[in-house]
C-alpha positions in Angstrom: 4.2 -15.0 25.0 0.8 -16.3 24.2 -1.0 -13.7 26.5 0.7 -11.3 24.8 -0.6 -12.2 21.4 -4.0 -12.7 23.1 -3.5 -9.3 23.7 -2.7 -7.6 21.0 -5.3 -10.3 19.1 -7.9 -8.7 21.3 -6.8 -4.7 20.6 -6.6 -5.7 16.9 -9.9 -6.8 17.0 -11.3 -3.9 18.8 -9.0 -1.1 16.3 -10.4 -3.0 13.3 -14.0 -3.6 14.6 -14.2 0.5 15.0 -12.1 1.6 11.9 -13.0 -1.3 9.2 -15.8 -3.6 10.0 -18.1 -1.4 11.1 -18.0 0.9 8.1 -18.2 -2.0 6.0 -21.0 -3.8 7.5 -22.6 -0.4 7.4 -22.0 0.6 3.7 -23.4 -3.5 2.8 -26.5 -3.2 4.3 -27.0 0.4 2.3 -25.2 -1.1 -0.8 -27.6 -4.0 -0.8 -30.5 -2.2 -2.0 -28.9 0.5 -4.1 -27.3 -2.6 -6.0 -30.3 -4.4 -6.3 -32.5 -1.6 -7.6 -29.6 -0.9 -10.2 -29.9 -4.5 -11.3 -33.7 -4.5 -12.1 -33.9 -1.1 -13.5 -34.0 -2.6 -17.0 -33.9 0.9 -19.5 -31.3 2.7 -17.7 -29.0 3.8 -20.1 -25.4 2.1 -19.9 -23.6 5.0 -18.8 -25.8 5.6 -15.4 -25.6 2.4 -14.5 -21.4 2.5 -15.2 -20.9 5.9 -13.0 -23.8 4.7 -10.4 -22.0 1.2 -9.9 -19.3 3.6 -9.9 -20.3 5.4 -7.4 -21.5 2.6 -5.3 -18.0 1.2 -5.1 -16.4 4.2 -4.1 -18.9 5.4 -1.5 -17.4 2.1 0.4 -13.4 3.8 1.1 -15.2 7.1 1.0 -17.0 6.7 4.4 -13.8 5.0 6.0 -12.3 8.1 5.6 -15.2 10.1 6.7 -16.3 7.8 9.9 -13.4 9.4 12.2 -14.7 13.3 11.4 -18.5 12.2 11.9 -20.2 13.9 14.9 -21.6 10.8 17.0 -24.5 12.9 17.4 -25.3 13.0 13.8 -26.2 9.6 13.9 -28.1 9.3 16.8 -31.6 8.7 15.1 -29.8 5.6 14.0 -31.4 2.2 15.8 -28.2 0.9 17.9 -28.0 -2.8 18.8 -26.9 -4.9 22.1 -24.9 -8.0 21.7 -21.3 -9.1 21.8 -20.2 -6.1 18.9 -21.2 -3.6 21.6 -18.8 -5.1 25.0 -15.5 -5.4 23.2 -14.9 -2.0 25.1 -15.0 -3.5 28.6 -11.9 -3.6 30.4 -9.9 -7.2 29.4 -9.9 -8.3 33.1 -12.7 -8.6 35.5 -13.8 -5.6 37.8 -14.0 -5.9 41.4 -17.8 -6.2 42.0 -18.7 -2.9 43.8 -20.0 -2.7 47.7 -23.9 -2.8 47.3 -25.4 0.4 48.5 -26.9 0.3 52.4 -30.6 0.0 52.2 -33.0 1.6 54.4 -35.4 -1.0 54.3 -35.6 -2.9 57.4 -34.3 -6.3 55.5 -30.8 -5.5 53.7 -28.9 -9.0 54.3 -31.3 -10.5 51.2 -30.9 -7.6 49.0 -26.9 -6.8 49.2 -25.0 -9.8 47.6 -27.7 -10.8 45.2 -27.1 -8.1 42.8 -23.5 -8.8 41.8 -22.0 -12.1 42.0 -18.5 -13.0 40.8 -20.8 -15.7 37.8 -22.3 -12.8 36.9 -19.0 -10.8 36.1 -17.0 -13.8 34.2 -19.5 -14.2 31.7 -19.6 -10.9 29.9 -15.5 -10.8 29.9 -15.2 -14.3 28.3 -17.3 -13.4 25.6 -15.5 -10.3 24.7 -12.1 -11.8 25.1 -13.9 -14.8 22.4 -15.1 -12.0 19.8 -12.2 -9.5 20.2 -9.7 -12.3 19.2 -12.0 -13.5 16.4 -12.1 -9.8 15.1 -8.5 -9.4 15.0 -8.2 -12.6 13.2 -9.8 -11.0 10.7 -8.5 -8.1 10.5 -5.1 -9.9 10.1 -6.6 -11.7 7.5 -7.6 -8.6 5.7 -4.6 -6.8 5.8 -2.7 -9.6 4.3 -5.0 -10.3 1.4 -5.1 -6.8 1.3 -0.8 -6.3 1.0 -0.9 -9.6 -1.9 -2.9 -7.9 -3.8 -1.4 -4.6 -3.7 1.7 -6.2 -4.8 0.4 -8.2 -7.6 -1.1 -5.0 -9.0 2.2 -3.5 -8.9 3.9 -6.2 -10.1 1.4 -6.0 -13.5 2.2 -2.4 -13.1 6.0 -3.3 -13.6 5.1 -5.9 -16.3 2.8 -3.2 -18.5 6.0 -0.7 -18.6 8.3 -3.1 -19.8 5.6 -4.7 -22.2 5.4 -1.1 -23.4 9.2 -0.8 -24.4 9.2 -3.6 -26.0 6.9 -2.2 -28.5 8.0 0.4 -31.4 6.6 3.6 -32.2 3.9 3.8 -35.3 5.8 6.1 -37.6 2.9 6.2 -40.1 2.6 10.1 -40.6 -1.4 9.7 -41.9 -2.4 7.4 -38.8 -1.3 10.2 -36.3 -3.0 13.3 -38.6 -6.0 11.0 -38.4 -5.9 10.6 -35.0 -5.5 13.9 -34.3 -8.0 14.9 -35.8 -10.3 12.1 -33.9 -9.0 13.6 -30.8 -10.4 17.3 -31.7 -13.6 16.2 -32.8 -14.4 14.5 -29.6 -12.7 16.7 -27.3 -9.8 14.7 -26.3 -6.6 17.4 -25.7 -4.1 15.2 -24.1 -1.5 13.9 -26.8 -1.7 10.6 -27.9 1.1 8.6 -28.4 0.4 5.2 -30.8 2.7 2.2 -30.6 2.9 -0.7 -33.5 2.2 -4.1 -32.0 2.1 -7.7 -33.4 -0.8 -8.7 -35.7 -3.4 -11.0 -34.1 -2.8 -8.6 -30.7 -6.3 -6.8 -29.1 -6.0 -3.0 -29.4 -5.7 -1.2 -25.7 -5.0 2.1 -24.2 -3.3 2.9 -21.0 -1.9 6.3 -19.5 -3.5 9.3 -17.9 -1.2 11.8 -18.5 0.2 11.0 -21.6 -2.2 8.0 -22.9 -0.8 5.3 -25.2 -2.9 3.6 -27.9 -1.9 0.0 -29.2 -2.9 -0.8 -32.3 -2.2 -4.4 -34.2 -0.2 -4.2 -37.6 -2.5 -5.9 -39.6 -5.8 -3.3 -38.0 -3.7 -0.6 -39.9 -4.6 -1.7 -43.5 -8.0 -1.4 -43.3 -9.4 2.0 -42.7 -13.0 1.5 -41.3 -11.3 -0.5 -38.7 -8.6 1.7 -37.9 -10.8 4.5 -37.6 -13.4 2.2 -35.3 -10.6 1.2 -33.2 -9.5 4.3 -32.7 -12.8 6.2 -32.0 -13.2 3.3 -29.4 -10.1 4.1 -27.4 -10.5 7.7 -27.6 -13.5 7.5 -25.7 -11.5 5.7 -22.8 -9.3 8.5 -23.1 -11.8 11.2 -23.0 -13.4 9.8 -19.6 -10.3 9.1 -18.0 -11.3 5.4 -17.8 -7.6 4.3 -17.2 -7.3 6.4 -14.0 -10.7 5.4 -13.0 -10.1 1.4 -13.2 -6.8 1.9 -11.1 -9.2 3.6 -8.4 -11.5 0.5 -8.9 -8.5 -1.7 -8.6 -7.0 -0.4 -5.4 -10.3 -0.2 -3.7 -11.1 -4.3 -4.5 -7.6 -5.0 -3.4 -7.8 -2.9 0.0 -11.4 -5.1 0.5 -10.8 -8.1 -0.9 -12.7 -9.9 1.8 -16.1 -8.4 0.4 -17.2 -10.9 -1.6 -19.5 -8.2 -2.9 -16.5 -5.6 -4.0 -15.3 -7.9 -6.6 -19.1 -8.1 -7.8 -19.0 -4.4 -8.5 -15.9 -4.5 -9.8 -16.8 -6.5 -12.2 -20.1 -4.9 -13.2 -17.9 -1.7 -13.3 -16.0 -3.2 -16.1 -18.7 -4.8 -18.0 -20.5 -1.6 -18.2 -17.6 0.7 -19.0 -17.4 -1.8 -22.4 -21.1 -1.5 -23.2 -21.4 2.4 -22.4 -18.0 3.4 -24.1 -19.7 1.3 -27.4 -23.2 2.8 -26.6 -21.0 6.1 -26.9 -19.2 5.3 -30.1 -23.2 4.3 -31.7 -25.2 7.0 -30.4 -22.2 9.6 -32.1 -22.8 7.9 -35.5 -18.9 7.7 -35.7 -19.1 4.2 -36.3 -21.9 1.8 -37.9 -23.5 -1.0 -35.8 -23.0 -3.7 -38.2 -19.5 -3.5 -39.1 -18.2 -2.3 -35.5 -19.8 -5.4 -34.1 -18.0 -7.8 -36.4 -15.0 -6.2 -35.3 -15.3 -6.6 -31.7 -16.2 -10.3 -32.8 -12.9 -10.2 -34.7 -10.6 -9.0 -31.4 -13.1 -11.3 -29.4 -10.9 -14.6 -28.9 -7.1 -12.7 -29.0 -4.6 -13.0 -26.0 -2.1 -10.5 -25.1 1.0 -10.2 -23.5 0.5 -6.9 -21.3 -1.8 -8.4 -18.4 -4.9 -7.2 -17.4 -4.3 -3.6 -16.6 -4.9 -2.0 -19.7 -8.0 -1.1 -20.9 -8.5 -3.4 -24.0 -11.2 -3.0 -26.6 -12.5 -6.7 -26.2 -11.6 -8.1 -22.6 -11.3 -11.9 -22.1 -13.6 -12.6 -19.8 -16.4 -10.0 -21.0 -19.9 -10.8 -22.0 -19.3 -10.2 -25.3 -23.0 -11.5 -25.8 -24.1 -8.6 -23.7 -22.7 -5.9 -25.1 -23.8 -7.1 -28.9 -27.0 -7.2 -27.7 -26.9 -3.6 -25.8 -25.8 -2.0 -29.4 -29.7 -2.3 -29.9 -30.6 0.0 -27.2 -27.8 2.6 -27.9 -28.8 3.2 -31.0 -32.0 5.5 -29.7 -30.8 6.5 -26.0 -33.0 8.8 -23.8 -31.2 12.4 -23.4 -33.5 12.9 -20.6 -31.9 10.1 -18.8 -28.5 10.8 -19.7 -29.3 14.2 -17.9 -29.3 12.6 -14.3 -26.4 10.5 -14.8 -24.1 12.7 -12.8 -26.7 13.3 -9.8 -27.7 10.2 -9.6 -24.0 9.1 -9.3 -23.5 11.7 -6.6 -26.6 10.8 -4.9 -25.3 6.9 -5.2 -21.5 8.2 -3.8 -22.2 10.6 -0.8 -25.6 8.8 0.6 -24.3 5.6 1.6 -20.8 7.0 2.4 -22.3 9.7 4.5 -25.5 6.8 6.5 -22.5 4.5 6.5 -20.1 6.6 8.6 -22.6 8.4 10.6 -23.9 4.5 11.7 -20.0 3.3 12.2 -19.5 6.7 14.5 -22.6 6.1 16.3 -22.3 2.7 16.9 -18.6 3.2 18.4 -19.9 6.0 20.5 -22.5 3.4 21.8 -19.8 0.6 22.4 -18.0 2.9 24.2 -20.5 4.0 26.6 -21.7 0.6 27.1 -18.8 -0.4 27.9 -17.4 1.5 30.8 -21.4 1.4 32.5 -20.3 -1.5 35.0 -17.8 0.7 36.3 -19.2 2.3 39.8 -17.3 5.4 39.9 -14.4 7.0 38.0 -11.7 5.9 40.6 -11.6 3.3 37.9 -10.7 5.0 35.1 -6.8 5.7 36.3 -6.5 1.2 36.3 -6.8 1.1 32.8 -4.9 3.5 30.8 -1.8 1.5 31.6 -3.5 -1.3 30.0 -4.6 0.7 26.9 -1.4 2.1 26.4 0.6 -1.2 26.5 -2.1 -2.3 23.8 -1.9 0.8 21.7 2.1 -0.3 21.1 1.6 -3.7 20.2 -1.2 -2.6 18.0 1.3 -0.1 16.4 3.8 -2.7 16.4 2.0 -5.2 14.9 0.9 -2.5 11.9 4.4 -1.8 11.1 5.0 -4.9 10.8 2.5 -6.1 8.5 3.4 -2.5 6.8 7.1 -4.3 6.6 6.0 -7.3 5.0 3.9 -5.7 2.6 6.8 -3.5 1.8 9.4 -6.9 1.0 6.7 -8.3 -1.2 6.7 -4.6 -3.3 10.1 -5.2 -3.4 10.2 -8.6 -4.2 7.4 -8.5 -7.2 9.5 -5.4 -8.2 12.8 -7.4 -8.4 10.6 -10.3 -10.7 9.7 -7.3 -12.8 12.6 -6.1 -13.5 14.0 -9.2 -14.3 11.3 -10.4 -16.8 11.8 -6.5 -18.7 15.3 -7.3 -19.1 14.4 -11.1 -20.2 12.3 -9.0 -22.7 14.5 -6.7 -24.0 17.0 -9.4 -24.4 15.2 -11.3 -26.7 14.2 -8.3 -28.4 17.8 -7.6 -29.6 18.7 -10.8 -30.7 15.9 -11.1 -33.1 16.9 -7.7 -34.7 20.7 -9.3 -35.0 18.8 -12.0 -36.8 16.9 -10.0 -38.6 19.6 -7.6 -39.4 21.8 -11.0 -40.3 19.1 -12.2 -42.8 19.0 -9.4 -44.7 22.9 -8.4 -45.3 22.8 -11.9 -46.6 20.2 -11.4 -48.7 22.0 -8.4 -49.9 25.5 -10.2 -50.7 23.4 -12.8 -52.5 21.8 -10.0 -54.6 25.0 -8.6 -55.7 26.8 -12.0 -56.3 24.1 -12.7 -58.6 25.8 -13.6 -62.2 24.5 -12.8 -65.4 24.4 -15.4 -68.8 27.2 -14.6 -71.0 25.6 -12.3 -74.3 23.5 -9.8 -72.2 26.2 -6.9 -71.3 24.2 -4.6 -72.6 21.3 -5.4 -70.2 23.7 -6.3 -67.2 25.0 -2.9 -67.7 21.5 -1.1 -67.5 20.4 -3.2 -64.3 23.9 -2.2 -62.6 23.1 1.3 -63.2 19.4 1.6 -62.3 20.7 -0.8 -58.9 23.4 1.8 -58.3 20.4 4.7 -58.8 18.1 3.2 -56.0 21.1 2.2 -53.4 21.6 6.0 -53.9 18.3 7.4 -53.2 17.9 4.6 -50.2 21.3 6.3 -48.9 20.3 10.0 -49.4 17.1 8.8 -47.0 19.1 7.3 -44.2 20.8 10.1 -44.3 18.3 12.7 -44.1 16.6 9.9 -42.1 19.9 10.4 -39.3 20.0 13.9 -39.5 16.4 14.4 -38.2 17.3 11.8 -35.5 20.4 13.3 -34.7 18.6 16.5 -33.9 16.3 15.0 -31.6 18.4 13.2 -29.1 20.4 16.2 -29.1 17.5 18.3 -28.2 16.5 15.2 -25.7 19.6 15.3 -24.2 19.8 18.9 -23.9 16.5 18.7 -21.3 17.6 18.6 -17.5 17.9 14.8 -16.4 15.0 15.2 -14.2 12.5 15.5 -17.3 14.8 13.6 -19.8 12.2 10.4 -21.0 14.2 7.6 -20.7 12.8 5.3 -23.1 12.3 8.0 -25.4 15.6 8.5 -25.9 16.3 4.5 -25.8 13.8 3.8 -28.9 15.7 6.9 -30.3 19.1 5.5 -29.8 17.7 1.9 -31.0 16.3 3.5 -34.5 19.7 5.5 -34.9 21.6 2.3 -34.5 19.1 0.4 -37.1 19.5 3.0 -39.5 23.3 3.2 -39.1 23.3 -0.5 -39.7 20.9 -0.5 -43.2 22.9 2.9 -44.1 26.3 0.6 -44.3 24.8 -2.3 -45.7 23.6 -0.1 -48.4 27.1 1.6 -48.7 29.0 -1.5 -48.7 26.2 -2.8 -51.7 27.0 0.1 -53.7 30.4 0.1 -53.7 30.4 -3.5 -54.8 28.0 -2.5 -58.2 30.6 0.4 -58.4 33.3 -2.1 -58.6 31.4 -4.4 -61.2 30.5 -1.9 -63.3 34.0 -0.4 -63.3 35.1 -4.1 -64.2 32.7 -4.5 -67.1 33.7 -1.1 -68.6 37.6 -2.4 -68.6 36.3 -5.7 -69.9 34.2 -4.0 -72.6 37.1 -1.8 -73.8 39.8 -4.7 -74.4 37.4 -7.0 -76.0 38.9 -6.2 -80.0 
């Protein structure tokens, strides 16, 4: 049992050592510089360094997935080393020693058995046996840091969509003409959909299809800020930042043992903030002054949707920084926003490209270096057995890590589903409450008595009463109609592209609006019966 985990410890170590450490020691020693220079390049405007950080970050899964199709000529100008990385080829037991070669010379006995040597042969095997199991250590560690964290993502994932139907729809008619027009003038064609959240709540946007835009209750009476807010998050729409950050976000989680990863993950994210708001300034869509006292007013909020979103103010962000890079944005240099996009593709395909070129190299070499002790290739037919029976644990060993990963999806997916339902829950019973209240406060309103000596009076507030439960009617009714029309044109869509919590929050609203329509109906009728009472009343007084 334990030489077989040795085993397949020692085949892990030499599949990840070619596949994944490699690359990645590779792309760190380019990144290293490219990073640094980035850092001290002080005037670089916000968006170069965003796409070149960028860039950096994605150069690193870029040349994993272009080490296996690099030529290992291409990177033979490359300077190859010799240690222990470079033996965890050999063969996992020790080769016979091969026969010396007869010598000529007139002296052979000194010459023949001082060449090989059975102390000579040991060492080199126990020091690949030492690093191969090390290596696949790792690699183990890797791939489980690596499936956590894929399954925490998904689980905020999960938490995010029901977080979003938990939130209602912003029926404000002038809010979505505004923002429609917003989304002309800066090019955004996509439709936006806007959702009404709690007051005190930081606005955020998520979607790349259909992008969402929260915005608070209480940002939607004042109108500089609604109009900041929404420039803001428009720009996030515009460059597809949403789609981008889950690129960023799967990448850090696949190579979470790079310290350096979740460096650049986080400069990523500082400087999509401080370009996006460089953006919204150099436009002159939005004021310095009064959009950096609203950032300051979002600046200490929490909210309930996790940290997927993109959110105006994060809450870890240098919020420092990014008030003091307004200064800078306000004059930015169009000749350096020019080479933003080379310099981005120069920062992508260089160190992906020297990066696999060095990992293919470098496995070539460990290859050939490898199999040099071997004296002939009557050899070669001993150990594909060996690689063979290491090949299926090594497979076996993946699927089962690729099993495990697959019960934790599951599991955060379960927890998810049960904190949605928790949600919605809760959600309901404060409308019943609601809804309670304010049938109760209607009943009080029509048990209301009036002083004796003021019929007259009585009579003209029961009429203009009955006049306004009348018009409220005649708009729940139109108001059920137009509803009416679009679940049945919702439901008449194939089930395939039905939206289901489209037609929940319709179903929801239609069963709020049934609900006011009878408390309403049920309010009327009452007046109608008083009134009819103090006309009887009226006529037998003598």
């Amino acid at each position: 049992m334990m030489t077989t985990l040795a085993d397949g410890l020692s085949a892990l170590g030499v599949l990840g050592a070619d596949l994944f450490w490699r690359p990645l020691l590779a792309w760190t020693v380019l990144a290293v510089p490219v990073y640094l220079g980035l850092r001290s390049w002080r005037g670089a405007p916000a968006l170069l360094q965003y796409r070149a950080h960028l860039a950096l970050m994605l150069a690193l899964p870029l040349s994993l997935l272009m080490t296996p199709l690099m030529p290992a000529s291409w990177g033979g100008w490359l300077p190859v080393g010799e240690g222990p990385l470079w033996v965890l080829e050999a063969p996992l037991a020790p080769s016979p020693a091969p026969s010396p070669a007869p010598s000529p010379a007139p002296l052979p006995a000194p010459v023949g058995p001082a060449l090989p040597g059975p102390s000579v042969q040991q060492a080199p095997g126990a020091e690949a046996w030492s690093l191969a199991h090390l290596i696949g250590v790792a690699t183990l560690i890797a791939l489980g840091m690596g499936g956590f964290l894929l399954a925490r993502l998904a689980y905020l994932a999960r938490r995010l969509r029901a977080y979003q139907a938990s939130l209602t729809p912003l029926w404000s008619e002038e809010v979505h003409a505004r923002t429609r027009r917003l989304a002309r003038e800066m090019g955004v064609e996509a439709p936006v959909t806007l959702l009404l959240a709690p007051p005190r709540t930081t606005p955020m946007t998520f979607g790349w299809r259909a992008p969402v835009i929260v915005l608070p209750a209480d940002v939607l009476a004042d109108e500089e800020a609604l109009r900041m807010t929404l420039v803001h998050e428009l720009i996030h729409i515009r460059r597809h930042d949403y789609a981008v950050s889950w690129l960023v976000r799967v990448t850090a989680c696949l190579f979470a043992v790079h310290p350096g990863v979740w460096l650049l993950q986080r400069r990523i994210e500082q400087y999509r903030e401080v370009s996006c708001d460089a953006e919204a300034l150099a436009g002159r869509r939005v004021a310095p002054r009064p959009y950096a006292e609203l950032l300051l007013r979002f600046s200490p909020l929490n909210d309930p949707a996790g940290p997927v979103p993109l959110r105006m103010v994060e809450l870890d962000a240098t919020l420092k920084q990014r008030l003091a890079a307004m200064k800078s944005a306000l004059n930015p240099s169009p000749r350096l926003l020019r080479w933003t996009l080379p310099v981005a593709a120069a920062v992508l395909l260089i160190p992906a490209l020297l990066a696999a070129c060095s990992a293919s190299y470098t496995s070539s070499e460990t290859v050939a270096v490898g199999e040099a002790p071997a004296p002939a290739p009557v050899a070669a037919p001993v150990a594909v057995p060996e690689v063979l029976h290491l090949d299926v644990q090594v497979r076996d060993q993946v699927e089962q890590a690729k099993r495990q990963a697959r019960l934790q999806a599951e599991r955060a997916a379960a927890e998810a589903d049960q904190m949605a339902a928790q949600v919605e829950q809760e959600r309901l019973q404060r409308i019943l409450v609601e809804l309670k209240e304010r049938g109760e406060a209607a009943r009080r309103h029509v048990q209301v008595m009036v002083p004796a000596g003021q019929e007259e009076g009585r009579r003209g507030d029961l009429s203009r009463e009955l006049h306004r439960l009348k018009i409220q009617m005649t708009y729940l009714e139109k108001e059920l109609k137009a509803l009416g029309e679009q679940i049945q044109a919702l439901e008449a869509r194939p089930a395939s592209e039905r939206n289901q919590v489209e037609w929940a929050l319709y179903q929801q609203r239609a069963d709020l609006l049934h609900t006011m329509y009878r408390q309403r109906l049920e309010a009327y009728e009452t007046l109608k019966m008083e009134a009819y009472t103090d006309e009887m009343l009226g006529s037998e007084t003598p």
